[in-house]
C-alpha positions in Angstrom: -31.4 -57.5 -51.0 -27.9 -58.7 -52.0 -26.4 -58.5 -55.8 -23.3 -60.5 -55.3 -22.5 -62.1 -58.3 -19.0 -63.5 -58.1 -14.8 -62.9 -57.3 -12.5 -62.5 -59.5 -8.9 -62.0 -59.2 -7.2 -58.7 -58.8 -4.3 -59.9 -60.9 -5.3 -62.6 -63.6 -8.8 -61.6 -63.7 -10.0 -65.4 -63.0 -13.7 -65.5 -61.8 -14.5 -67.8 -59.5 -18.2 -69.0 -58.3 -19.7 -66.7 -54.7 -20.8 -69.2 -52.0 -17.5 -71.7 -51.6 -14.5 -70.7 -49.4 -11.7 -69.4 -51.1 -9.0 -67.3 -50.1 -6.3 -66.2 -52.6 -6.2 -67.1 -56.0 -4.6 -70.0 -57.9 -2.4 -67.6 -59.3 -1.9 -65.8 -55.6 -3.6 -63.0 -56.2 -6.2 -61.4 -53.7 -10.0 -62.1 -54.4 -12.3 -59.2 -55.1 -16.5 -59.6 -54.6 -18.0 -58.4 -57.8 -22.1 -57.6 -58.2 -24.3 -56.7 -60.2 -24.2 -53.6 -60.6 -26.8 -52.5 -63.4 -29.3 -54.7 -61.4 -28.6 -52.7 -58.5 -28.6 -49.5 -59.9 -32.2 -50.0 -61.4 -33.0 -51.3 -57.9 -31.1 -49.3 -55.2 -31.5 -45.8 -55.6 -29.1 -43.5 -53.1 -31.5 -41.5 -51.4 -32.9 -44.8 -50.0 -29.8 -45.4 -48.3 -30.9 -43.1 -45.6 -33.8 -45.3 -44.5 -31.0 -48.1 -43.5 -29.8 -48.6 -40.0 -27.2 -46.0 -38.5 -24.4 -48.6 -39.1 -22.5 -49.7 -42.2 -25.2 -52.1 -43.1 -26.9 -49.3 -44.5 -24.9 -50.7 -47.6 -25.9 -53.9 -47.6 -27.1 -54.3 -50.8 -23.7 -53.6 -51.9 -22.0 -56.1 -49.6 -21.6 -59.6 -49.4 -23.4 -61.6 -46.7 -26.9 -62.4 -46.2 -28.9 -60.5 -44.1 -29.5 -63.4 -41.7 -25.9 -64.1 -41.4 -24.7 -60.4 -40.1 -22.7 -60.2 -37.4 -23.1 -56.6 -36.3 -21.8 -54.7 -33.1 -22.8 -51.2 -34.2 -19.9 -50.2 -36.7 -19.4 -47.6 -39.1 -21.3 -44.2 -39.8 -18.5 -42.6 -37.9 -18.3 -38.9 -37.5 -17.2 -36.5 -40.5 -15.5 -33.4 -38.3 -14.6 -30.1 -39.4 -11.3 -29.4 -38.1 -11.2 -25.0 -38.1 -8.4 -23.9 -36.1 -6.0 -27.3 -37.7 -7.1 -26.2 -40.4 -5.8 -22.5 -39.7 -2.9 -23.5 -38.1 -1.6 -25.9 -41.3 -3.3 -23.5 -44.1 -6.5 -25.6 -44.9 -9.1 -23.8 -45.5 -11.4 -26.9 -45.7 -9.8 -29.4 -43.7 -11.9 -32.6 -42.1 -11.2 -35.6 -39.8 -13.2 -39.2 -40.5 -12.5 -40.2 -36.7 -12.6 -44.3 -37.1 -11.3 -44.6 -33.5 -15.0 -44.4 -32.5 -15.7 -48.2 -33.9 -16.7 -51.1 -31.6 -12.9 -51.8 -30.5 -12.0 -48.4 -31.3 -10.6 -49.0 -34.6 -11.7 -48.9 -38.2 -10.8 -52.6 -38.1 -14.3 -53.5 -36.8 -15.8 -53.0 -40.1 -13.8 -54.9 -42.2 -13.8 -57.9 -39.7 -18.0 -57.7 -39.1 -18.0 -58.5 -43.0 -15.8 -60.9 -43.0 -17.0 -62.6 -39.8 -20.2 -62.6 -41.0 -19.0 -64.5 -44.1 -17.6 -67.2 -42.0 -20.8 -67.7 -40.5 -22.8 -67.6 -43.7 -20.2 -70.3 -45.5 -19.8 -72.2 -42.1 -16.5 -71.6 -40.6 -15.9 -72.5 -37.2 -12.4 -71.6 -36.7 -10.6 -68.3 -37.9 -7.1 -67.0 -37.4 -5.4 -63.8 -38.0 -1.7 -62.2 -37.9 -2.1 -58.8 -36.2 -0.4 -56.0 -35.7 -3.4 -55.2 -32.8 -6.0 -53.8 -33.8 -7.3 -56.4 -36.2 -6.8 -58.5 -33.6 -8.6 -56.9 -31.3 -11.7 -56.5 -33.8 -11.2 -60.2 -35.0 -11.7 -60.9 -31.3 -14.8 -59.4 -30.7 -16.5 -60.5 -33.8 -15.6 -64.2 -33.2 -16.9 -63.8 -30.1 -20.3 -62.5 -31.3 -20.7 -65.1 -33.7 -19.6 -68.0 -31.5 -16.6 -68.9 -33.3 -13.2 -70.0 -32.4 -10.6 -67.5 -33.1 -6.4 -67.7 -32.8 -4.4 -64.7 -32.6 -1.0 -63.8 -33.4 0.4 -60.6 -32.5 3.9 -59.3 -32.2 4.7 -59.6 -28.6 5.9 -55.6 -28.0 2.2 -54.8 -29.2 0.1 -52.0 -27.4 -1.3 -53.7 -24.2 -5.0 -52.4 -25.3 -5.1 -55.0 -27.9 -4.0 -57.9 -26.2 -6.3 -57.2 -23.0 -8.9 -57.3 -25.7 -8.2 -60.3 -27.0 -8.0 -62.2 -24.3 -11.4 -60.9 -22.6 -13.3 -61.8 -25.8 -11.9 -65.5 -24.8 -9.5 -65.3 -28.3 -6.6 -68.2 -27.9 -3.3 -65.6 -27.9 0.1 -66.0 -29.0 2.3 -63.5 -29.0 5.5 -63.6 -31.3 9.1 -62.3 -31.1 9.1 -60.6 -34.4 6.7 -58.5 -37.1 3.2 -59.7 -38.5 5.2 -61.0 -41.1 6.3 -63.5 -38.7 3.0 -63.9 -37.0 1.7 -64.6 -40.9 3.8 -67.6 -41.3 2.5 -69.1 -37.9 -1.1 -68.5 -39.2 -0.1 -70.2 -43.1 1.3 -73.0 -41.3 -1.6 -73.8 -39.0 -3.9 -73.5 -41.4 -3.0 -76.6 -43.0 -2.3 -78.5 -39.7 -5.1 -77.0 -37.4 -7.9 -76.2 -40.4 -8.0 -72.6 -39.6 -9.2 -70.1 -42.0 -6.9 -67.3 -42.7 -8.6 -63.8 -41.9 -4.9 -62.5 -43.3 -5.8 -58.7 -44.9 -6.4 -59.6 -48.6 -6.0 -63.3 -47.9 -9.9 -63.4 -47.7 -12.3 -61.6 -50.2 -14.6 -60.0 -47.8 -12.8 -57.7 -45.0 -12.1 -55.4 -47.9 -15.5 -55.0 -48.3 -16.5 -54.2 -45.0 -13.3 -51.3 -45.2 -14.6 -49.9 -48.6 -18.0 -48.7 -46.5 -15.5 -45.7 -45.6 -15.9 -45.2 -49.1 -19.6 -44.9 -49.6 -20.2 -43.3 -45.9 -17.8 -39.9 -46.9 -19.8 -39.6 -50.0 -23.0 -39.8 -48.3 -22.0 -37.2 -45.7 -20.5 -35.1 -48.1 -23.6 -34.8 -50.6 -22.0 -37.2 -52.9 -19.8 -34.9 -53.6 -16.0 -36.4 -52.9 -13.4 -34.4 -51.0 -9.8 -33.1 -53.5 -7.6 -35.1 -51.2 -7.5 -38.2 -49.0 -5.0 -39.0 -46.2 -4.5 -42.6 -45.1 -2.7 -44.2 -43.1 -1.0 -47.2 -45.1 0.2 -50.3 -43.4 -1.6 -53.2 -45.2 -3.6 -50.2 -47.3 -6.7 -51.9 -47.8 -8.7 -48.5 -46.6 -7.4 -46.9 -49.8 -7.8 -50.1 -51.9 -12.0 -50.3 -50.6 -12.5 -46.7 -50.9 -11.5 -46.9 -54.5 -13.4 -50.2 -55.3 -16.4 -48.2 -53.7 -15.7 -45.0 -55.7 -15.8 -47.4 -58.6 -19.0 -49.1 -57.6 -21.2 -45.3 -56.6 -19.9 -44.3 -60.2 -21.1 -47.4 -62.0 -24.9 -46.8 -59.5 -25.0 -43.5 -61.0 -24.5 -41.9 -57.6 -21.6 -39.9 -58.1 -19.2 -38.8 -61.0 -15.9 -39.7 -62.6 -13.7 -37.1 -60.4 -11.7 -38.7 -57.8 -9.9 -37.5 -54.4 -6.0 -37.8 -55.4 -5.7 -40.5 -52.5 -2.2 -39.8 -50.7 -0.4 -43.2 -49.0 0.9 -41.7 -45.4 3.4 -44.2 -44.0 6.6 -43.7 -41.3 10.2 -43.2 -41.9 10.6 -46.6 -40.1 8.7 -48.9 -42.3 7.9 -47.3 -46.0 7.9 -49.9 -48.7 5.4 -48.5 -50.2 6.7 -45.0 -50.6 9.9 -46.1 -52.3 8.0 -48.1 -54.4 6.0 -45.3 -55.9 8.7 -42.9 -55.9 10.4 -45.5 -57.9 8.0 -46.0 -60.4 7.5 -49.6 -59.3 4.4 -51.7 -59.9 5.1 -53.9 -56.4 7.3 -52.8 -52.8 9.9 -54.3 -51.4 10.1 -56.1 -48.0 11.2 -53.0 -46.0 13.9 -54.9 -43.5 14.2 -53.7 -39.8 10.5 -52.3 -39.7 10.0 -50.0 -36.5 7.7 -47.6 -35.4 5.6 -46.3 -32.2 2.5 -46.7 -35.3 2.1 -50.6 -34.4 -0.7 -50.5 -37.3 2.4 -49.0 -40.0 4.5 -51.4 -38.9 4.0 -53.9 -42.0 7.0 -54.4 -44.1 5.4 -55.2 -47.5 1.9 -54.9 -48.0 0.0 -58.5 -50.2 -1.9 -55.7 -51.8 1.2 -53.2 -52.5 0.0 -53.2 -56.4 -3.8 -52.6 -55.6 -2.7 -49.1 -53.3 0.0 -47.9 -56.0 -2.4 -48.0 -58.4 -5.2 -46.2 -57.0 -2.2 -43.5 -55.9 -0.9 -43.2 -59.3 -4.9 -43.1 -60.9 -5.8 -40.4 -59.0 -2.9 -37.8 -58.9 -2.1 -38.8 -55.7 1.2 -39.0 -53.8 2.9 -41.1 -51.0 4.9 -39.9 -48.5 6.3 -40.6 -44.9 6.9 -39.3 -41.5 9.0 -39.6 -38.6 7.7 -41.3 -35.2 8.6 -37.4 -33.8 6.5 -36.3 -36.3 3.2 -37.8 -36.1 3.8 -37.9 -31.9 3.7 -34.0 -32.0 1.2 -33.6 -35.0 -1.2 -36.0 -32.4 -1.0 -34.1 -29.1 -1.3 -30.6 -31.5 -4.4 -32.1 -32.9 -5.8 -32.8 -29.6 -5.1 -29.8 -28.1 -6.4 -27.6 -31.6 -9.8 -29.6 -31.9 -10.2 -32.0 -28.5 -9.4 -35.3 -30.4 -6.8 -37.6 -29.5 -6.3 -39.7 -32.2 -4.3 -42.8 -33.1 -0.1 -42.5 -33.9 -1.7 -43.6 -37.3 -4.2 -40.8 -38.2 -1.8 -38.4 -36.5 0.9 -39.4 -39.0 -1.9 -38.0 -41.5 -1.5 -34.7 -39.9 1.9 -34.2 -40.3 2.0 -35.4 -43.7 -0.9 -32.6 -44.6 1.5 -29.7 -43.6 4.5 -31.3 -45.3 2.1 -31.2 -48.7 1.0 -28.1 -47.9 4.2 -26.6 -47.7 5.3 -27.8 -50.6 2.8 -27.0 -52.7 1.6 -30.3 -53.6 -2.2 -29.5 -51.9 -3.7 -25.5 -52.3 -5.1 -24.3 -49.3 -8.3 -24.0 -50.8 -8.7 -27.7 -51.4 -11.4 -30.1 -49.5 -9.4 -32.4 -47.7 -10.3 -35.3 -45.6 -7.8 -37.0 -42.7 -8.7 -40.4 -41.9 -8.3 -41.5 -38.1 -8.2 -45.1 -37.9 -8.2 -45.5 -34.4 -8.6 -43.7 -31.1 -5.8 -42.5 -28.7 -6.8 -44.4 -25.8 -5.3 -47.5 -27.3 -2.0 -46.1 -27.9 -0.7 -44.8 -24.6 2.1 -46.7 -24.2 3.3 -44.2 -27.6 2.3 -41.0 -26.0 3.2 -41.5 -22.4 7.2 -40.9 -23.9 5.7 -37.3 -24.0 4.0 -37.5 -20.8 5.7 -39.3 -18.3 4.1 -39.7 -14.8 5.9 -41.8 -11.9 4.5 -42.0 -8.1 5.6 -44.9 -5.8 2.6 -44.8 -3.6 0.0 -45.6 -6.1 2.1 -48.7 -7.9 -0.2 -51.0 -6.0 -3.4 -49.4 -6.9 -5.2 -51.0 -9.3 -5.7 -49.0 -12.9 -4.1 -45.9 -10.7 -7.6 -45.2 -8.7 -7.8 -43.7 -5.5 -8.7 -46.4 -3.3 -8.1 -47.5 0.2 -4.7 -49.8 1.1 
């Protein structure tokens, strides 16, 4: 069962027919799927969404490919954690971790790109490319390879080592770039017109938004329908917050849940914030934020195509933006690993130290159900956390992976 109806744009409003390849607008504004949503309302009732599989295709009748076409390596219905002694530590008395670092890939990249993978197969695409900051990549990678399609990567060339590995196994052709994904973007632009690639750019395509917004649908489910107070995401290109709130928009419209929304808080790094100064300046768009660095490769994106899309949904729900230092997020990781026994990405571990700034400041009440996004696991950051850990020892430089093994 599938109720897509059409897109339309997210800035001029311009509809445009489903089935045909598009990517942005005329007008240069990202593409949004639309449904039909009092069809499906009289058709999909929620406590049938329990009878789907344990993936997050349980959804599929409020997401965009066919069911022949999907591409699926086992993503989504991630784990909903009650975090107890963070939580005493910071002063939240209900405080929970979404860990997305248990995807295929180990990021919550894989379900955005299984949508939009599945898309390309659906409408016939044989070649795909995507500007990365890693993980996409990495997810990009594995999906292409799934679906037999040839995929072109371009990543900045410090990224972690995880996600290039990756890429190349899954048989991606690699190029790694001296400069940001902004740089890597204007390889990808250029070779789509001499190479006939189609852009997988976030929000340069309709459809890996809707494979992010399932984040959306699967909290509510594992929360009773009932949505958290706050939200803490990790905002590089922010199109987890901009699919949780088209999906908060959608449950309301199927009658699932109500009008009450999580205030939805932006977490980026002192190193790259555009879209922190754009909120606290009361601006509708960011900036290009020059000289972006941080140890958070997935932060590391100096102005977000959908800046307008995640201000909004900030400003709508009485949420906030704020950012962290590298230092920061480093220590609020290794405390979270050692108070609960996950080691999360620099990304969701910025989230942490956000929390206790907010909490400190009033902004949150200690009473409050809040949720902490993780958008990737540990393990493919260790180039950031071995500065805390360093460990040196000639005699096992020629051992492969470190292992014990004979000379």
């Amino acid at each position: 069962m599938n109720n897509l109806t059409h897109l339309e744009c997210s800035l001029c409003r311009k509809t445009y027919q489903a089935g045909n390849i598009y990517n942005l607008c005329d007008c240069g504004g990202p593409l949004l799927v639309r449904y039909d949503l009092e069809k499906a309302r009289k058709t999909w009732r929620r406590d049938q969404v329990s009878q789907g599989p344990d993936s997050m295709w349980r959804y599929a009748p409020m997401l965009p490919p066919r069911a022949e076409s999907i591409v699926s390596l086992g993503e989504g219905m991630t784990p909903l954690v009650r975090t107890p002694r963070l939580g005493a530590r910071v002063g939240a008395a209900d405080l929970w971790v979404k860990d997305e670092g248990l995807n295929p890939t180990g990021s919550f990249k894989a379900r955005g790109l299984s949508c939009a993978v599945s898309m390309a197969v659906e409408l016939g695409i044989k070649k795909v490319a995507i500007p990365s900051a890693g993980n996409a990549a990495s997810a990009m990678a594995a999906y292409a390879a799934a679906a037999g399609i040839e995929s072109h990567i371009f990543m900045p060339q410090d990224v972690p080592q995880s996600n290039y590995i990756e890429c190349k196994a899954f048989g991606s052709k690699v190029t790694l770039v001296d400069g940001l994904i902004s740089d890597c973007a204007k390889i990808v632009n250029a070779g789509v017109k001499i190479e006939g690639w189609f852009d997988v750019s976030t929000l340069k395509e309709p459809y890996r938004i809707e494979g992010k917004k399932t984040m959306g649908y699967e909290l509510a489910e594992q929360m009773g329908w009932k949505l958290p107070d706050a939200i803490f995401y990790p905002t590089g290109g922010g199109v987890g917050i901009i699919g949780m709130w088209k999906a908060f928009e959608e449950m309301e419209a199927l009658g699932w849940i109500g009008s009450r929304r999580p205030k939805m808080i932006a977490v980026q790094v002192e190193g790259c914030q555009p879209v922190v100064r754009a909120f606290e300046k009361g601006e509708q768009r960011s900036q290009f934020w020059d000289n972006a660095h941080t140890v958070a490769s997935g932060l590391r994106v100096p102005k977000p195509l959908g800046d307008f899309l995640i201000l909004e949904a900030v400003r709508n729900s009485g949420g906030t933006a704020i950012a962290v230092s590298d230092q920061e997020l480093i220590d609020a990781g290794i405390q979270l690993a050692s108070d609960e026994g996950m080691f999360v990405a620099p990304e969701g571990a910025a989230c942490v130290s956000a929390l206790e700034k907010l909490l400190s400041s009033g902004f949150l009440k200690k009473s409050e159900k809040i949720v902490i996004y993780n958008t990737g696991a540990g393990l493919k950051y260790l180039e950031a956390y071995s500065t805390r850990f360093p460990r040196s020892s000639s005699a096992e430089q020629d051992k492969l992976g470190g292992l014990i093994t004979p000379r």
